[in-house]
ZATILUM-244907 format. One line per 8 residues: number of its first residue (from 1); their letters; for each residue x, y, z of C-alpha. Coordinates in nm, 4 decimals, padded with zeros to 6 digits. Layout:
BEGIN
NUM> A> X:Y:Z; ... .
***
This chain:
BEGIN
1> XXXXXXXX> -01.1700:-23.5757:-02.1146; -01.2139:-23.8176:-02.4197; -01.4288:-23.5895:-02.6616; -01.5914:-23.9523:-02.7977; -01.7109:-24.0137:-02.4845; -02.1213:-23.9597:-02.4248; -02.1855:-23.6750:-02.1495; -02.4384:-23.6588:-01.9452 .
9> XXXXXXXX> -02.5224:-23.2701:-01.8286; -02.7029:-23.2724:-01.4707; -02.8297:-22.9247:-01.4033; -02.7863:-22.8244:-01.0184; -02.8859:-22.5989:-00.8151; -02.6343:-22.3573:-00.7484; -02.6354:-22.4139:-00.3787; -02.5906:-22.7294:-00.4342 .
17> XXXXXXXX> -02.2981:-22.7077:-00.6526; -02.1144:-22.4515:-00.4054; -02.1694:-22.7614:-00.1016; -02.0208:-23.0108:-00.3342; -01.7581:-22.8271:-00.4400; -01.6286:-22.7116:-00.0635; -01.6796:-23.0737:00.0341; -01.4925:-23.2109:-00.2727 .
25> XXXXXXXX> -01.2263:-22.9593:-00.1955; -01.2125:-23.0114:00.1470; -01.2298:-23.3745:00.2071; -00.9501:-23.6440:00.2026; -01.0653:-23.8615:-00.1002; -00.8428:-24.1551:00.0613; -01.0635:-24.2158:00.3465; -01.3873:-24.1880:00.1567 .
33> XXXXXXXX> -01.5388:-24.4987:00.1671; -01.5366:-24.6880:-00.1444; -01.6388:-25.0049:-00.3310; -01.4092:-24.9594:-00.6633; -01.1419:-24.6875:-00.7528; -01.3695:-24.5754:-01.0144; -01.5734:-24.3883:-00.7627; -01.2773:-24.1562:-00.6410 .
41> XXXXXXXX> -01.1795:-24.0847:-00.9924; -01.5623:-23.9961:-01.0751; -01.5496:-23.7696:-00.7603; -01.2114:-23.5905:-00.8758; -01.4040:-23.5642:-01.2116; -01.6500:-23.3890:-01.0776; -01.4127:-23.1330:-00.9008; -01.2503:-23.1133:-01.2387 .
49> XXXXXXXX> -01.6041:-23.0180:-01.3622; -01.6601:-22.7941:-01.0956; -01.3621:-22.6160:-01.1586; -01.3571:-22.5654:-01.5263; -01.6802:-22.5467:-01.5478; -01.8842:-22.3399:-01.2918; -01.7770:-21.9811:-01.1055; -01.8307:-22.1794:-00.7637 .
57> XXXXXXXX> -01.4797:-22.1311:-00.7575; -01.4589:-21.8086:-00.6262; -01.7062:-21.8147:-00.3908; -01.6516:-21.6844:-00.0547; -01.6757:-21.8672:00.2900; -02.0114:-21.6463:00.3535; -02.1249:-21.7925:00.0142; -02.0761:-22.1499:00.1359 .
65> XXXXXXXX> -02.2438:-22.0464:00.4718; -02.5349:-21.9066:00.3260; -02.5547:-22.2445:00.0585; -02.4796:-22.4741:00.3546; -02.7892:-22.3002:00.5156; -03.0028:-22.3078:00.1762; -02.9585:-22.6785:00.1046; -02.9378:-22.8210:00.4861 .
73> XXXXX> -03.3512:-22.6513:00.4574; -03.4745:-22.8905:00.1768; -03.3555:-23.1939:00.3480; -03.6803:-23.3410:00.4530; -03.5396:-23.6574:00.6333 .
***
């Protein structure tokens, strides 16, 4: 990452974090849909983030359960 570029820090909950980061590992990033290639490479970002940056990591698949269960609750649609 370009250390003159701005950051933005977006605090999430850690539930949250854990979803994204099984999905983002998970998922075939050539059949997300996209308008511009900029939006996979922000995704991959984001795993980079993830990665470097959080201990979702090493979560467990009863971790991801139990997040999967915790954010699926505050869906409200």
């Amino acid at each position: 990452m370009d250390a003159a570029l701005p950051i933005v820090r977006v605090d999430l909950w850690r539930a949250d974090a854990a979803v994204l980061f099984d999905w983002l590992v998970s998922v075939d990033l050539n059949t997300v849909p996209i308008s511009h290639p900029a939006q996979k490479q922000a995704l991959m970002d984001l795993l980079a983030r993830f990665e470097t940056d959080t201990d979702v990591v090493d979560i467990s698949q009863a971790e991801i359960d139990e997040a999967q269960s915790a954010v699926a609750q505050n869906m409200g649609w």
